[in-house]
ZASE-298309 format. One record per residue (C-alpha): residue number from 1; residue in three letters; x, y, z. Coordinates in pm, 1 decimal, always signed. Example, Ala and Ser with C-alpha at 12.3 -4.5 7.8 and 13.67 -1.06 7.14 Angstrom:
2
ATOM   zafi   nuvex       east      north         up
ATOM      1     ALA    +1230.0     -450.0     +780.0
ATOM      2     SER    +1367.0     -106.0     +714.0
This chain:
143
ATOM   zafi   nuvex       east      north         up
ATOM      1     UNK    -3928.7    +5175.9    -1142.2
ATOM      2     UNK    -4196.2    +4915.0    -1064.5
ATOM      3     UNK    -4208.2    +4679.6     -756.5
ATOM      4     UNK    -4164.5    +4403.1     -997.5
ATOM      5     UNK    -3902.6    +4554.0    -1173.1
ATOM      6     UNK    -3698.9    +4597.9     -879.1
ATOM      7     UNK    -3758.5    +4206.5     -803.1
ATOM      8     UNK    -3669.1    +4137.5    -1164.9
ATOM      9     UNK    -3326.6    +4293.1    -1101.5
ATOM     10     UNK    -3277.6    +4163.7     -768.9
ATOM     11     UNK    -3335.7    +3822.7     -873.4
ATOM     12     UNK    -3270.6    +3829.7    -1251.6
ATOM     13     UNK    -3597.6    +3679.5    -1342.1
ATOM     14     UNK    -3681.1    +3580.2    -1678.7
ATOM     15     UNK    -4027.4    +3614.2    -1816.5
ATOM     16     UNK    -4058.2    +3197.0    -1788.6
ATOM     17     UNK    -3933.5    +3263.4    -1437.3
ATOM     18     UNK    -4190.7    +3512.0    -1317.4
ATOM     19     UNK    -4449.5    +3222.3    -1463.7
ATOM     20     UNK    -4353.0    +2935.0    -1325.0
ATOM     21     UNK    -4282.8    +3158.9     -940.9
ATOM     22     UNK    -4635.8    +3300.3    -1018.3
ATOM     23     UNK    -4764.5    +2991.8    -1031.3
ATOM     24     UNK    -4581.6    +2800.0     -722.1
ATOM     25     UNK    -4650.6    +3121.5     -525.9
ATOM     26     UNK    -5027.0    +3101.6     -601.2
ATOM     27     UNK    -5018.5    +2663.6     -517.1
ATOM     28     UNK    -4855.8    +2786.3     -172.9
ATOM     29     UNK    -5132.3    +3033.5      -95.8
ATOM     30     UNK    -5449.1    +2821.3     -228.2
ATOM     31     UNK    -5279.2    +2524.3       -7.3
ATOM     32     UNK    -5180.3    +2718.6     +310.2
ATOM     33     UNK    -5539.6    +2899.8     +252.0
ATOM     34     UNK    -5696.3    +2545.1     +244.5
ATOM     35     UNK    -5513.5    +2401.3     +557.6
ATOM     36     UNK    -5608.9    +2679.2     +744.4
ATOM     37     UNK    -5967.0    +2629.2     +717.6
ATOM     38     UNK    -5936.0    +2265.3     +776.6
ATOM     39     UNK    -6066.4    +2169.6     +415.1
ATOM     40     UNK    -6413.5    +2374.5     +480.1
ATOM     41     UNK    -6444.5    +2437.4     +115.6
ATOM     42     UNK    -6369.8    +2109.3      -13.5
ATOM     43     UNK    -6514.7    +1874.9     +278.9
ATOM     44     UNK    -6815.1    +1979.5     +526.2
ATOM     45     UNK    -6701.1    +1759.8     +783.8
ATOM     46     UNK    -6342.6    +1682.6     +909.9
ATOM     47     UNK    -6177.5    +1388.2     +839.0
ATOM     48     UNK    -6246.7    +1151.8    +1176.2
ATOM     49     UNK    -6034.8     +789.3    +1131.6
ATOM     50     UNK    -6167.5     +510.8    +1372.3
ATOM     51     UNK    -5876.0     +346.9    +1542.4
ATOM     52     UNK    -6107.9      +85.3    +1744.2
ATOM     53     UNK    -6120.9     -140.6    +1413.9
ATOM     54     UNK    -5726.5     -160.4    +1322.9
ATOM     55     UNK    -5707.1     -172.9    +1706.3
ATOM     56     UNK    -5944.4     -511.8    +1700.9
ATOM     57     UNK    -5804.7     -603.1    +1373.1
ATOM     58     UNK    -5399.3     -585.5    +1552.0
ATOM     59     UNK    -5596.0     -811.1    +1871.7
ATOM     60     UNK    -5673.3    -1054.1    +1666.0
ATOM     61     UNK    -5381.1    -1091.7    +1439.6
ATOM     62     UNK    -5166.3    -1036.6    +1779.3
ATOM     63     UNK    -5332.7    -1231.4    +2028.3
ATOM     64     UNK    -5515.3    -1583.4    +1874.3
ATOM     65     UNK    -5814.3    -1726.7    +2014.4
ATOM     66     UNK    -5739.3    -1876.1    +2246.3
ATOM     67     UNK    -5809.1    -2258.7    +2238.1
ATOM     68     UNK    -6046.1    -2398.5    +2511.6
ATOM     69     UNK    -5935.7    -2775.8    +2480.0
ATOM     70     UNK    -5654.0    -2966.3    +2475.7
ATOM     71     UNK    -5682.2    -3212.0    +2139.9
ATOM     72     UNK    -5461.3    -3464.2    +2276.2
ATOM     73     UNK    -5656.3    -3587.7    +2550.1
ATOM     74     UNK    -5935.1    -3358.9    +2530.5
ATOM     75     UNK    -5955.2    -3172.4    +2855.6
ATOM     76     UNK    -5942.0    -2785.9    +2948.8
ATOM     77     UNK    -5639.7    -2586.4    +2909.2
ATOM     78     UNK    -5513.9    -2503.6    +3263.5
ATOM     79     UNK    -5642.9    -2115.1    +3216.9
ATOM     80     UNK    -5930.9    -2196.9    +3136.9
ATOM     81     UNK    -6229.3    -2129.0    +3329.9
ATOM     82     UNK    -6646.6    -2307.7    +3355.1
ATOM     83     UNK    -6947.9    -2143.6    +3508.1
ATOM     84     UNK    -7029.4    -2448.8    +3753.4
ATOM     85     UNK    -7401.5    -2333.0    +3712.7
ATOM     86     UNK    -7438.0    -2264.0    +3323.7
ATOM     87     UNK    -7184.4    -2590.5    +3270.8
ATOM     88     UNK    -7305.1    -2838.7    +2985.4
ATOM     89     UNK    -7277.9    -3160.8    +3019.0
ATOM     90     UNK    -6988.5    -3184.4    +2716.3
ATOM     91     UNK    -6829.2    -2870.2    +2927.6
ATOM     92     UNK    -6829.8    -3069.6    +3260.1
ATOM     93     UNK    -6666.4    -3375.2    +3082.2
ATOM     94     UNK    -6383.7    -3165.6    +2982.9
ATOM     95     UNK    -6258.9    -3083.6    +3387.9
ATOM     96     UNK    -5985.0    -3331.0    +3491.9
ATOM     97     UNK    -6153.8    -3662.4    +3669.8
ATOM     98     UNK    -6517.5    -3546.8    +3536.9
ATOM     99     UNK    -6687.7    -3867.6    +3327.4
ATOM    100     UNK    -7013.1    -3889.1    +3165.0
ATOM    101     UNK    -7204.1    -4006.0    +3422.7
ATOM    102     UNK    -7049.3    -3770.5    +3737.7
ATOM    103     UNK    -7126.8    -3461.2    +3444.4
ATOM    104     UNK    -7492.9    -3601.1    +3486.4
ATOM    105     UNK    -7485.9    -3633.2    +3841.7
ATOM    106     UNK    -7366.1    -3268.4    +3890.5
ATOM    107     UNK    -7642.1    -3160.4    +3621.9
ATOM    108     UNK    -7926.0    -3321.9    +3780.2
ATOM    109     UNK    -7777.0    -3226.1    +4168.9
ATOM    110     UNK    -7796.2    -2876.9    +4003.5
ATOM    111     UNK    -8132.6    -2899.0    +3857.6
ATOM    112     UNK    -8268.0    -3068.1    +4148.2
ATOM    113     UNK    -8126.2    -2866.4    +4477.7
ATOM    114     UNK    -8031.2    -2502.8    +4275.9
ATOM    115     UNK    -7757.6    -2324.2    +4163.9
ATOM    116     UNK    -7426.3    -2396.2    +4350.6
ATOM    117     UNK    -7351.2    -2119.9    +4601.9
ATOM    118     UNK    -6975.4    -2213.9    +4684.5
ATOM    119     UNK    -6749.2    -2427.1    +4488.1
ATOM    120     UNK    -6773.1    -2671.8    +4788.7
ATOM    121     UNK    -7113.1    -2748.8    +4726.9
ATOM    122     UNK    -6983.5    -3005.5    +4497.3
ATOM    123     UNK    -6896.8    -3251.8    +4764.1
ATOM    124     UNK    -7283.8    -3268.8    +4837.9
ATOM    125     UNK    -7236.9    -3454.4    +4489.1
ATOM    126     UNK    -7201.2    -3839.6    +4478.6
ATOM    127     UNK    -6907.7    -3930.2    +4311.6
ATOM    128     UNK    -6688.7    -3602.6    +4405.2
ATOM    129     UNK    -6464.5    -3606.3    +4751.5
ATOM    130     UNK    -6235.8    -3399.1    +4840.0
ATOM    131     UNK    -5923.3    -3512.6    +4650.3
ATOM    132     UNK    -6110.2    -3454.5    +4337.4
ATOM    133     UNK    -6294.8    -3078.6    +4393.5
ATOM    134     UNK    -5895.1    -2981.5    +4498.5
ATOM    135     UNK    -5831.6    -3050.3    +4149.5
ATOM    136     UNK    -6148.7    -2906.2    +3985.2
ATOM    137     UNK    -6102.3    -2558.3    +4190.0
ATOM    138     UNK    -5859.0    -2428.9    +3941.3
ATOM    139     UNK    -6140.5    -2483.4    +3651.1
ATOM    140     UNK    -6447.2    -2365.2    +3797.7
ATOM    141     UNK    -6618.6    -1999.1    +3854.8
ATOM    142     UNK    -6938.5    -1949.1    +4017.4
ATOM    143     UNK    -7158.3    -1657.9    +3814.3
């Protein structure tokens, strides 16, 4: 008596049986065979998933732009922030007591005497005391 005989009375198998258990038993092997060598035979490289876009892609869906301006009466947003010396003159007119012409003064005081070194340079600007830069301080960065 036979290996497989002695499994076919153990278990009872039929001849469909011992087909259909050849058959899962050989899907097991060829699987476990293939996750064992990491899918060398079907793939040369391994499969390497890039998390940094869905990452960006979850930012941006999580976190909107945020906005720069306030619509209503067209000033900065409290958190925002402007680079005194890179400033337009449309970006200076946005800070809180800043018109068109005290934009142009601090443009041409810029172009004419340098880059501002310290926030408080501004007073050195006609139109600007001290009142006013204690408001502007919140909105302005020196780079």
């Amino acid at each position: 008596m036979g290996f497989t005989d002695k499994l076919k009375d153990f278990f009872s198998f039929t001849s469909n049986e011992k087909k259909i258990f050849l058959i899962i038993s050989v899907i097991f092997i060829s699987g476990s065979i293939i996750k064992l060598t990491n899918g060398y035979f079907l793939n040369s490289a391994p499969l390497i998933f890039n998390y940094s876009e869905s990452d960006s892609i979850f930012k941006a869906r999580s976190f909107p732009q945020i906005k720069t301006e306030n619509h209503k009466t067209n000033k900065l947003v409290p958190h925002q922030k402007i680079n005194l010396n890179k400033a337009t003159k449309r970006q200076l007119m946005l800070l809180p007591g800043i018109g068109e012409v005290t934009a142009e003064k601090i443009i041409q005081f810029r172009d004419n005497e340098g880059i501002f070194k310290n926030i408080d340079d501004l007073l050195k600007v006609k139109g600007i005391g001290k009142k006013k830069l204690d408001k502007l301080k919140p909105y302005l960065v020196l780079e």
